[in-house]
Structure formats: C-alpha cells, structure tokens
SEBATI-476718 format. One line per field, with one value per residue (C-alpha): residue in one letter; x, y, z. Coordinates in steps of 0.5 Angstrom, whole numbers, plus 500, padded with zeros to 3 digits. Layout:
% SEBATI-476718
type	(A; ...)
xx	(X; ...)
yy	(Y; ...)
zz	(Z; ...)
***
This chain:
% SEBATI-476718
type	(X; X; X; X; X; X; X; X; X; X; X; X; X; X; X; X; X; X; X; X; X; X; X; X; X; X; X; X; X; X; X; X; X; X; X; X; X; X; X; X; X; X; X; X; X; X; X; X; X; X; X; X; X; X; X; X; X; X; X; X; X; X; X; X; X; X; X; X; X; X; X; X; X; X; X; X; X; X; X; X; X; X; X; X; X; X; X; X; X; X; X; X; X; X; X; X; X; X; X; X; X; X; X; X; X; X; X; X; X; X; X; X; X; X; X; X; X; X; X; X; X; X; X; X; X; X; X; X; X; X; X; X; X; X; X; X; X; X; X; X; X; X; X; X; X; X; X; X; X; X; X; X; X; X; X; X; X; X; X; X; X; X; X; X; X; X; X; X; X; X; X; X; X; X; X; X; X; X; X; X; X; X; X; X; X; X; X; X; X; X; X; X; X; X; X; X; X; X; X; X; X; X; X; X; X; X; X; X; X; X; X; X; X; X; X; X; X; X; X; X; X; X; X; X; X; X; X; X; X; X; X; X; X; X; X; X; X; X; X; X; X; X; X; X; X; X; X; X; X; X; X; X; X; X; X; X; X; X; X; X; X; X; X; X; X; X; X; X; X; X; X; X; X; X; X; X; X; X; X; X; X; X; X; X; X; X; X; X; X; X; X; X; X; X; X; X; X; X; X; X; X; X; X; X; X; X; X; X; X; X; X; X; X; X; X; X; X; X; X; X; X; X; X; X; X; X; X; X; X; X; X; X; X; X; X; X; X; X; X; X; X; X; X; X; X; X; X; X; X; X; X; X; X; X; X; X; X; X; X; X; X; X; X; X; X; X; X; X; X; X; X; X; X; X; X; X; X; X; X; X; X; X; X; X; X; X; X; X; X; X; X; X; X; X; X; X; X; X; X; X; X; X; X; X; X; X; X; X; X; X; X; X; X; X; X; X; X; X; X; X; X; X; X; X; X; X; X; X; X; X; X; X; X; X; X; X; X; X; X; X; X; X; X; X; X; X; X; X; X; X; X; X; X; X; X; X; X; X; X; X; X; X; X; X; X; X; X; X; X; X; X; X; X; X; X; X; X; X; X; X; X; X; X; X; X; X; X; X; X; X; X; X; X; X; X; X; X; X; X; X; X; X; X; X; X; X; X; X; X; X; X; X; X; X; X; X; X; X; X; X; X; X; X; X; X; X; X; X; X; X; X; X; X; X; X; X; X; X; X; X; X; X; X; X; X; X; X; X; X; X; X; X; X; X; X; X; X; X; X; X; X; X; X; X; X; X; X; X; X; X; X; X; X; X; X; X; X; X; X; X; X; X; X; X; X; X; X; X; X; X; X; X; X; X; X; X; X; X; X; X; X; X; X; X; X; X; X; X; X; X; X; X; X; X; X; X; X; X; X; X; X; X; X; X; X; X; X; X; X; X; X; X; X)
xx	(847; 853; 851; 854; 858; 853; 846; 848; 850; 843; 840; 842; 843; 835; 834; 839; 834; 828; 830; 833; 826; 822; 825; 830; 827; 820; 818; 824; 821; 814; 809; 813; 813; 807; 805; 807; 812; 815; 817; 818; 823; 826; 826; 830; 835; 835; 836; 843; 846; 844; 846; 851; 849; 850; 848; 842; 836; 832; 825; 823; 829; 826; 829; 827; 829; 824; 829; 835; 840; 843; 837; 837; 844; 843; 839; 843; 849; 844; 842; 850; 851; 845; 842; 836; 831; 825; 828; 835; 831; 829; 835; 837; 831; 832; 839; 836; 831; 837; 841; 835; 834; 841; 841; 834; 838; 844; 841; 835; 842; 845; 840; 837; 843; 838; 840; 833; 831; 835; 832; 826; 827; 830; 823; 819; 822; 823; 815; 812; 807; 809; 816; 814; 809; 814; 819; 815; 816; 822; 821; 827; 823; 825; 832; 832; 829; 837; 840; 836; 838; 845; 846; 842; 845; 852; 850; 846; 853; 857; 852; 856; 862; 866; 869; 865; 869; 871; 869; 861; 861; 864; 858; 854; 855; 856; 849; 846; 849; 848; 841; 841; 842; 836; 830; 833; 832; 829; 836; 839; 831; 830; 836; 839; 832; 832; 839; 837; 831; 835; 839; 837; 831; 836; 842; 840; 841; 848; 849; 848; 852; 858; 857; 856; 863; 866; 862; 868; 863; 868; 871; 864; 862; 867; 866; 858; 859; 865; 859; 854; 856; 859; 852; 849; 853; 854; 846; 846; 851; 849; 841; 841; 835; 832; 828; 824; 820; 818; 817; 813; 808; 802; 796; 789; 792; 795; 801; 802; 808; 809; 807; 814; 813; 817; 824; 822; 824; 828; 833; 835; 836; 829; 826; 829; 830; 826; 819; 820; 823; 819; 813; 811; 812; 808; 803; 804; 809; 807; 805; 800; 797; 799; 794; 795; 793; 788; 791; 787; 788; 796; 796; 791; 795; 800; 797; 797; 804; 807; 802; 801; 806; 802; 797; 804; 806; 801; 804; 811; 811; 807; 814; 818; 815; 812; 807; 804; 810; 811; 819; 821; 819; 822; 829; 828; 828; 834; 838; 838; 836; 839; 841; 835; 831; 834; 835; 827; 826; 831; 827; 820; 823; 825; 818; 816; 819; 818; 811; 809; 814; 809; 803; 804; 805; 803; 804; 802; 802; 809; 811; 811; 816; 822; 818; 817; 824; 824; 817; 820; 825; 821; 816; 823; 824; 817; 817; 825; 822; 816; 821; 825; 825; 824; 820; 816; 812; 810; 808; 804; 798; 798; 801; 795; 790; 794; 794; 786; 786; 789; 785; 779; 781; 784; 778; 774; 779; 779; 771; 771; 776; 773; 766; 769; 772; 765; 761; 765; 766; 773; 771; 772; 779; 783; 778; 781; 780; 779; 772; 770; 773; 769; 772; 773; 778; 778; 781; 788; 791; 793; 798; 794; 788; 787; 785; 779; 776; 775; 768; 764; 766; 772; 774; 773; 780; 784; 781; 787; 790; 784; 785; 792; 790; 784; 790; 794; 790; 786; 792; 797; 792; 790; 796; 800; 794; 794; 802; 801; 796; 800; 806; 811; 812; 818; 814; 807; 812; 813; 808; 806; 812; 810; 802; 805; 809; 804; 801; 806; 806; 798; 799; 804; 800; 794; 798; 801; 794; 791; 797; 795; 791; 797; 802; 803; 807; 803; 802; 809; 810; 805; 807; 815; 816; 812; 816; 821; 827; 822; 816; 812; 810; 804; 801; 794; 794; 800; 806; 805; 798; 803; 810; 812; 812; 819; 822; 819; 821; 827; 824; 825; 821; 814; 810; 804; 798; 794; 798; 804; 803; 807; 814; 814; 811; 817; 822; 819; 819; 827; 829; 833; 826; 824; 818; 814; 807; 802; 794; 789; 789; 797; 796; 790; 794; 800; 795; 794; 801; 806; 810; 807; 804; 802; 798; 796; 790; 784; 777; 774; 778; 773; 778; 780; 776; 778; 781; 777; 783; 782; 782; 784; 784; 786; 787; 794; 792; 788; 789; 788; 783; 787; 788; 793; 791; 795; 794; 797; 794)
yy	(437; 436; 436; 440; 435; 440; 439; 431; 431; 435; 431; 424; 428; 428; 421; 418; 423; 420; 412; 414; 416; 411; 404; 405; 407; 406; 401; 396; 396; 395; 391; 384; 379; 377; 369; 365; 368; 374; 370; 363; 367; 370; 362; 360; 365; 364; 356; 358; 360; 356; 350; 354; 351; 356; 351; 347; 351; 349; 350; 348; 343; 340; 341; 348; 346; 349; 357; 360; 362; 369; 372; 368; 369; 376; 376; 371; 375; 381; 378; 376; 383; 386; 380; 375; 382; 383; 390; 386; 381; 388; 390; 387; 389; 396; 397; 394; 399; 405; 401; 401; 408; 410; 405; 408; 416; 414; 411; 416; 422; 418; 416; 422; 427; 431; 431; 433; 426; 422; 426; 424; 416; 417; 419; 415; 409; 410; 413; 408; 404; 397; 398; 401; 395; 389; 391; 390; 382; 378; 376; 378; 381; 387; 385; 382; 388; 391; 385; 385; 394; 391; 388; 391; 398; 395; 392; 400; 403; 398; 400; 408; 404; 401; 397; 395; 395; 389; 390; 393; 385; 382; 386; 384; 377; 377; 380; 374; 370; 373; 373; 366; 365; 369; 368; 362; 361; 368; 371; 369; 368; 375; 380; 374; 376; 384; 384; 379; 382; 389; 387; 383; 390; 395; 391; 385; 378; 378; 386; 382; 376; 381; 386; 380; 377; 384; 384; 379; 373; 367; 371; 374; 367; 364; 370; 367; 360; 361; 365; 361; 354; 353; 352; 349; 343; 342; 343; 338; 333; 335; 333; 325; 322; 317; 310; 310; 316; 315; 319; 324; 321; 323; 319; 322; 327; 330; 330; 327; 329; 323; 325; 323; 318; 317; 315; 315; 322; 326; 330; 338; 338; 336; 339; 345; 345; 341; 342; 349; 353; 348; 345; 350; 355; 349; 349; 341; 342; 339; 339; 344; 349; 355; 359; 364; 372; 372; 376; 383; 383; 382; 388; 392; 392; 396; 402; 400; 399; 404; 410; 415; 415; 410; 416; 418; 411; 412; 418; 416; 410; 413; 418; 413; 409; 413; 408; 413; 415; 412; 415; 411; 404; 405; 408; 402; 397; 400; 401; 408; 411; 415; 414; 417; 413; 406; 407; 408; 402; 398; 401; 398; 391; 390; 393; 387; 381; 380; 382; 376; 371; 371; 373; 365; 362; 362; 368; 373; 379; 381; 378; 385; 387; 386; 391; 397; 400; 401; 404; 408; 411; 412; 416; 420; 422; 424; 429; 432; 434; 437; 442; 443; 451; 449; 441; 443; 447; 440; 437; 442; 440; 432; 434; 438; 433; 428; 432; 433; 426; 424; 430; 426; 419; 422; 426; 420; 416; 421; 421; 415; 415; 421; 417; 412; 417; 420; 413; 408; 410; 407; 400; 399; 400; 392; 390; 385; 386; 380; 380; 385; 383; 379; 372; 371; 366; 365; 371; 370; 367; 374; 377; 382; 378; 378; 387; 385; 382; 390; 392; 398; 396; 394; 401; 403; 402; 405; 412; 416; 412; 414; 421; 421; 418; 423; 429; 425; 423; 430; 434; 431; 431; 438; 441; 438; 440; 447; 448; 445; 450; 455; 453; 450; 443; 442; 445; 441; 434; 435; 436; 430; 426; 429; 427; 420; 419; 421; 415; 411; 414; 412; 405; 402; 405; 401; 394; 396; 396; 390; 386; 382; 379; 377; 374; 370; 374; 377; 369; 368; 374; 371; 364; 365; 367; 360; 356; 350; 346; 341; 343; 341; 347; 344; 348; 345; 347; 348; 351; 357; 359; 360; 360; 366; 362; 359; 365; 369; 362; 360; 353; 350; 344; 346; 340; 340; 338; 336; 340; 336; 341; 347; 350; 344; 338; 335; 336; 332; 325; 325; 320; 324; 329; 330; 326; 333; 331; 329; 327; 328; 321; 322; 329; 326; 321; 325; 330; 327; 325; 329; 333; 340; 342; 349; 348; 354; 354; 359; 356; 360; 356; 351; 346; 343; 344; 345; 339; 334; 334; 329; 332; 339; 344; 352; 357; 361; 367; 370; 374; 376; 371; 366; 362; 358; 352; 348; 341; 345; 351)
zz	(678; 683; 692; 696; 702; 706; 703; 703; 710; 712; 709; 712; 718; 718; 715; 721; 726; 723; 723; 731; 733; 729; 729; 734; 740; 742; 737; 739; 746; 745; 744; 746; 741; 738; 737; 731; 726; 731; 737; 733; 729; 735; 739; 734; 734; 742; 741; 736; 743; 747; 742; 740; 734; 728; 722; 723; 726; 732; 734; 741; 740; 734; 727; 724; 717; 712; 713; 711; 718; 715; 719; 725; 725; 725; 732; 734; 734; 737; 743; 744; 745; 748; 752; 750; 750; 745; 743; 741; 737; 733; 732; 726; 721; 725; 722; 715; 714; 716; 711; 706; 706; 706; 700; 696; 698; 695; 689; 687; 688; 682; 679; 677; 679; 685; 692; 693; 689; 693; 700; 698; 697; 704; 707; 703; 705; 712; 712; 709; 711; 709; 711; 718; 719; 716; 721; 727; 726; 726; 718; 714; 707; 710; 709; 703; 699; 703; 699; 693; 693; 694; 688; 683; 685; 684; 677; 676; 678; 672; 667; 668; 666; 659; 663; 669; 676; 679; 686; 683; 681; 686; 690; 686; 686; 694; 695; 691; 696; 702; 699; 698; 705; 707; 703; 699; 691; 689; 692; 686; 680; 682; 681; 674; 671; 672; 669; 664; 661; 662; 658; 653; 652; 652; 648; 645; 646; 643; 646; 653; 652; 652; 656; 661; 659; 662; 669; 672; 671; 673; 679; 681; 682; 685; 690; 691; 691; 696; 701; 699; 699; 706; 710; 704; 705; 713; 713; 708; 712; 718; 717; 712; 711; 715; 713; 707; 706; 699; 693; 689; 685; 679; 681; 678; 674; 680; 684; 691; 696; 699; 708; 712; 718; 724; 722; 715; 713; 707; 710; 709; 701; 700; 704; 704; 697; 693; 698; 701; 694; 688; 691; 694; 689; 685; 692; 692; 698; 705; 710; 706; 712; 708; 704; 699; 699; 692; 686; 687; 694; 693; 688; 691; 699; 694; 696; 702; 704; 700; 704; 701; 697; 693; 690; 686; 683; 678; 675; 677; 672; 667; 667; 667; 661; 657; 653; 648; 646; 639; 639; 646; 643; 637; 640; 645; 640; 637; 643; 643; 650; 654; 661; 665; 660; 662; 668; 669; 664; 669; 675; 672; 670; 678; 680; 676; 676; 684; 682; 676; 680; 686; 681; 678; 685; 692; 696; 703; 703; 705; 698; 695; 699; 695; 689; 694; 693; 685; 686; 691; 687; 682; 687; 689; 681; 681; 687; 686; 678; 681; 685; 679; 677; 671; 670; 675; 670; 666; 673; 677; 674; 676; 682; 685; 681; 685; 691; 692; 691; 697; 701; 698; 701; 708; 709; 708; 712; 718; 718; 718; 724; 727; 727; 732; 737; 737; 738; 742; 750; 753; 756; 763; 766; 766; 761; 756; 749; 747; 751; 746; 740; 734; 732; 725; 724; 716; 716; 720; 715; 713; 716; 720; 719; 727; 727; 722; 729; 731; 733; 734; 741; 741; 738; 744; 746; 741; 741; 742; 735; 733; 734; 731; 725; 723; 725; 721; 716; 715; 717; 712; 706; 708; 709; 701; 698; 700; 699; 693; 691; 693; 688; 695; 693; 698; 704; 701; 701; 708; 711; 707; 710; 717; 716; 715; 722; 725; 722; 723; 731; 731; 728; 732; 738; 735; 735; 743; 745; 740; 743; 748; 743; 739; 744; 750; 754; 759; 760; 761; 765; 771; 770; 771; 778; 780; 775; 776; 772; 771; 771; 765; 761; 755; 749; 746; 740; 735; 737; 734; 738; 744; 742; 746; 752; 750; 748; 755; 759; 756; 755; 748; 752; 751; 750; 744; 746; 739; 735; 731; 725; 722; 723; 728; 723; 719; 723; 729; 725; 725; 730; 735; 735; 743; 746; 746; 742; 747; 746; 750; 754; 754; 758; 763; 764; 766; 770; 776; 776; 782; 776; 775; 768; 766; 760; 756; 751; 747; 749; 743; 739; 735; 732; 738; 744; 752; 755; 760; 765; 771; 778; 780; 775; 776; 773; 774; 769; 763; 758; 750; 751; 752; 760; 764; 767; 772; 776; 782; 786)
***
C-alpha cells in the first residue's frame, strides 16, 4: 500500500503534537529531580562541565566508574546550551522518546505496508506507560531502545536487499557502538543475538554465514571499533589500578570478590568490565547493594508498562506466530516464509532475547524496556488489520472480546480510584505528605517502590489524579468498546489513546504531589540563600538519600556521614579521592567547630539513627519527612 506525503505528514504532524504536549513541555519542568538515580545522574553530568572533563565520570568529586558517558554527554551538552536547570537534564530522553516514535511510525509503515500501522506504533510508544514514566528519570534505558531500534531497523531494511547497503551496515554497526557507550556489553549481546538466531532460523547456519559476508562485515566493524574504542582506552589510561587489590577467588564452594581498600584498588577496566557487565550478571559483583526484581514480577509489570496496549500483546503474538499451524513450522524449517512471516519471526525474537537474557541474571524493573518496541510493532500490526476492509473480518471477534476485557479491568481500576475520592478528605493546607505516609522500606528497592508507602490517608492528597484516572480509566475502556462494537476501529483506538493521555496527565500529577517524598530539593531551596563558599554541607546516610542537594547547590563537596557505600563506594578508595567521609565522633567533633554545617538526615531511617551532636542544634527546614540541622542559628 503506498502512503500519500499528505497522510504521512498528518500523521507525523500529530505524533510531533502529542510529544510536544506530553514530554516536551509541562513534564520537563516539574516535578524537580528525585533522590538516588535522577539527580545522581543529572550531577554527574554537571561536574563533566565544571571539570570539563569529558572522559572520566565523577560523582561529588569522586570517581563515578561503574557507567558508560554517551548519556552523560548528552545532558551535559543540555545543560550547555540551556543552563544547569531540571527541564535541560530532560531534554535528552525527551528527544529519545520523539525519535523512538519516529523510529516505531517509520518501522511498522514498512514493515506491514500500512500508514495507519505505523500511526498506530507512533501513539503507542508515546502513550505508553512505561515509556512515559522511565522518561521522567534521568536513567538511559529509553535511549538504549532509541539505539538498539536503530541497528535493528538498519539490519531489517537490508534484508529487502540482494545486496545489502553499505550505509544500512554501516548504521547498523555505528549504533552498537554508541550502544555500547550508553548501556555498556548488552549494546552489542542483544542486536548480535537477535540477528544471529534470525538468521540461522530463517536461512540455516551456512545460509547465514553468507548473508552476513555481504553485509560489509570488515568495514562495518572498523566503523564501530572507531566509535567505540576511544573512550574505552582513555578511561582505562586515565584510571590505572593502584596497590594491591587482590583477586577473585573460590572458597567453599563459592566465589569471593575480593573488597578493595584505600590505595588498594583495581582500575576502570575491571571494575567496569569484569565487576560491572560479568560479575553482576553473574550477581557476585561488588559492593553487593543491589536487589533483583523476582521473575513473575519482571514478566508481569509488562502489562503495566505497555498499558493498555498490553490487552492487544497476546493477540498480536499469537498473529505473529502462529504455533498451531503445522504448515508455518514446516516452511520455516525450509526457509520458505514470506516477508510478513519473517519480519514478525524477527520481531518476536528481539522481544525475546532482552526478556531471556535478564531472565538468567540480576534485573530491575526497567530491564524490560528494550523489548517494548517490537512489542509495540506488533500491537501496531494488529490494530492497522483490524481496520482493513477486508482482514478486518478475521478480527473483529477478538477485537471486542479484547475490548470488553480492558472495560472490565478499567472499570475496576475506576472503582477503585472512585472509592478513594469518595472516602479520604483533602488533608489540611501545607501538610507534609510524609507525615501521613506508611513506611515500607523493604519495598524501595523498586523503582517506585516509595508510592507502596500510600494509605487511605494519604490518598487524600492525590483526589484530583484520582479523579482523572477514573475518567481516564472508565472513560477510555467505555468509549473502545462501545465503537468497537458499533464496527468503527479507528475512531475505537482513539478514543483508547486519548483515555491513555489522560492517564498519563494523572500520573505525572500523581509523582508532582508524592515528590517532596523523593527529593531534597525544597531542602536546597531553604538552605541556598544562607550558604557560603566554605560552609560544610553533610548527608548522614548514603549519598544517594540526599543527592539533590549538590545538584540544586552546585556543591560536589558534600561530606558523607555513615554512608560510604553505592555509587560513591569504589571510587572513594583511589588515592587522590576527597576526604568527604565522616563518622559520628568525626562530625561532633567538627560540630562544635566555628565552620558552619548543614547536615541533612531522615529521622525515620532505622539503619542508621539521628545523630547525638554536641552543643546547639537547630533545624533550618523540613520537608518529605526529612530535615536540615545546623550547628548555627
């Protein structure tokens, strides 16, 4: 089917619309950058100017070694052009999701020759849960499905070809480079093993071996090794090892990871590569504070992270695969599919190989991501059939028993929200959210583990996302079905994608009023008008539990009481690391001194209990339930 220029500048016309509204405007400014991850990430970007050192990453002034720079260069350069703000640290994974959706609306046209398919995998992406919510963090896992797309499409597109192009290879090939230099060794396991199985499945091993001869092999690598290498060998120069920090070793039937010590410490290529890709994936890297999300939890935020477009998945793969077709496996073992066919087996192997990697291995929530798109495509290839005149008969059937499902569930979901708004009263104006919230630390190791803290009370304070979510739930499901049945699929997508929006509208409203929670920023706000040059600014706790104070105060001197662990761990045993780590009989001492010193703590936190500091002591400001205490009035 060929597209008119017309419909595909309409289309994209309005995916731009949506992006502009959605990731490109409110949501870059608010809510301010969150503890740990977000604001961590965005320092580091921060102190790449302030160094102008664009090869070895710090954190607070220490060496931050255990990340790749692509994305860090990319804020960094943001914050160049627009200034050390919260919106220029989002700038970056704002034009990763306008690109993704591009990247999905060009893809699914090709693919399955359909303007509306590719319309289709356009809203998805830029209405979907997951890729909404994982773009309000500064982590680079949105931009790794950006690359990872990339070089896959590239090597799709090839397979049109007799002889493949050499520029198609050499994208290909580029983008596992610059993968490479966002996410580290998965840039280059995950697109080598989608193609390799692609084409040993669909052409045999020797089949494969030669197809792979024409795709430019030597120069597409000397193209790769060119963008990739650089870093790797000037971080590697510019961060030895020092003293003796020992080896790996097997001791009662277990492998030890021997814990560096100061001035006894390997230098970037192990740490990074051995410690950070293979001992982590073998979950013996150190230091070892990280947990892993349980399989059927990993597997079962799917449906969340592609909602609702995830009530389609099952459908969409069963489409692309038929497994009760005896014919299909008999012509794939001969190599006999059609285009559609391969293009779908393509598509579900890249779902996969992501999904089986983490499956064997430590992962978070967010792990997932990087299957998403082909997911999505094949949800896109699903819909555009159930609009065409004359497939769409084949469909309509599981299309309005798909349909009545998600009424089903958002109905519940609205009832549930609906019970909230009806049974919780809005707290007093000013009240502090944490003072209503429910502690459950055990939970925090997921990525938005803090929102399991909410209550009945607390809910209090999110009646207007509340109410949005039961339009938006109740509203969209309602409106899907009803067109459904009345045999309109288009204007029934629709009005899906708008419920979903309007979702996305009540979630990010939803993590602007938890954020005081999740940040410090309102902390830096109260202590910056007071702050000078050589005033002493503490954490007690790990860096992380506060790191938004040296964004927000442009310090990368904050000293650590109790919390010498996490990002901040490994690098502070190189010998040229700052003298930031305190205890509790260091910063007494140093509290009854002339210096001046904020000292930022949680007083509910269990693990390490509030200070006994000598003297005075008065709290500057509170907020999120964590204070600012200070040895001066």
């Amino acid at each position: 089917m060929v597209t008119s220029p017309q419909e595909l500048r309409k289309n994209r016309l309005v995916l731009l619309a949506l992006w502009i509204v959605f990731y490109c405007s409110f949501t870059l400014f608010a809510p301010p950058l969150l503890d740990d991850a977000d604001s961590v990430h965005a320092e580091v970007a921060r102190e790449m100017l302030t160094r102008h050192d664009f090869v070895t990453l710090y954190a607070n002034g220490i060496r931050y070694l255990e990340k790749a720079p692509l994305y860090y260069w990319s804020m960094a350069a943001s914050m160049k052009v627009f200034g050390v703000t919260t919106a220029a640290t989002r700038v970056p994974l704002a034009l990763a999701v306008l690109a993704l959706a591009f990247l999905m609306e060009s893809y699914a046209r090709r693919a399955f020759a359909s303007a509306r398919g590719g319309f289709y995998a356009g809203l998805i992406t830029l209405s979907s849960f997951g890729i909404f919510i994982f773009s309000r963090i500064n982590i680079p896992d949105v931009l790794v499905c950006v690359l990872l797309t990339v070089s896959l499409y590239c090597f799709w597109l090839t397979e049109a070809q007799d002889e493949p192009s050499r520029w198609l290879c050499w994208g290909f090939d580029a983008a596992i480079a610059l993968t490479l230099l966002t996410k580290g060794l998965i840039g280059i396991v995950f697109p080598v093993a989608v193609v390799g199985i692609y084409l040993v499945s669909t052409r045999g091993y020797r089949g494969a071996l030669r197809r792979l001869l024409k795709c430019h092999p030597w120069s597409s690598t000397a193209l790769m090794l060119v963008i990739a290498v650089p870093w790797h060998v000037l971080i590697a120069l510019a961060n030895p090892g020092h003293g003796h920090p020992g080896d790996i070793s097997h001791v009662t039937g277990h492998w030890e990871v021997p814990l560096p010590t100061d001035g006894n410490v390997h230098g970037w290529a192990w740490f990074y590569i051995v410690n950070e890709q293979v001992y982590r994936y073998l979950n013996v890297r150190v230091p070892h504070d990280y947990d892993t999300s349980p399989l059927w939890l990993f597997y079962g935020l799917i449906a969340i992270w592609l909602m609702p477009w995830s009530a389609f998945l099952p459908s969409a793969i069963a489409r692309a695969v038929p497994l009760k077709a005896k014919d299909y496996w008999e012509r794939l073992r001969g190599q006999k599919l059609e285009a559609v066919e391969r293009t779908n087996l393509f598509l579900i192997i890249w779902m996969a190989v992501p999904l089986l990697f983490f499956s064997l291995s430590t992962r978070q929530e967010y792990y997932v991501l990087p299957s998403l798109p082909p997911m999505i495509l094949l949800i896109a290839a699903l819909l555009a059939e159930g609009s065409h005149p004359v497939l769409a008969a084949f469909t309509t059937k599981p299309m309005r028993r798909i349909a009545t499902a998600l009424l089903v569930v958002g109905t519940l979901g609205a009832a549930v929200a609906l019970y909230f708004v009806l049974h919780t009263q809005a707290p007093a104006t000013n009240t502090d959210l944490a003072t209503l919230l429910q502690q459950n630390p055990a939970d925090y190791a997921l990525s938005f583990g803090h929102f399991l803290d909410l209550n009945a009370r607390a809910l209090g304070m999110f009646r207007t996302p509340l109410v949005l979510t039961v339009v938006a739930l109740f509203g969209g499901t309602l409106a899907h079905w009803i067109l459904r049945w009345r045999g309109l699929p288009d204007a029934a997508t629709l009005a899906l994608a708008a419920g979903s929006f309007l979702f996305l509208v009540a979630a990010h409203q939803g993590l602007v009023i938890f954020s005081p929670t999740l940040t410090s920023h309102q902390l830096a706000e109260a202590i910056a008008p007071q702050l000078k040059p050589g005033d002493m600014v503490a954490i007690h706790g790990e860096y992380e539990a506060g790191s938004t104070l040296g964004f927000y105060l442009r310090r990368n001197d904050l000293h650590i009481v109790e919390g010498r662990s996490s990002n901040l761990w490994y690098g502070s045993f190189f010998p040229d690391a700052p003298p930031i780590f305190e205890t509790r009989e260091s910063i007494a001492a140093k509290w009854s001194a002339p210096q001046r010193i904020f000292l930022w703590q949680d007083p509910s936190d269990a693990e390490r209990p509030v200070l006994k500091l000598p003297g005075d002591v008065y709290v500057i400001a509170n907020s999120g339930g964590k204070q600012i205490l200070s040895n001066q009035r």
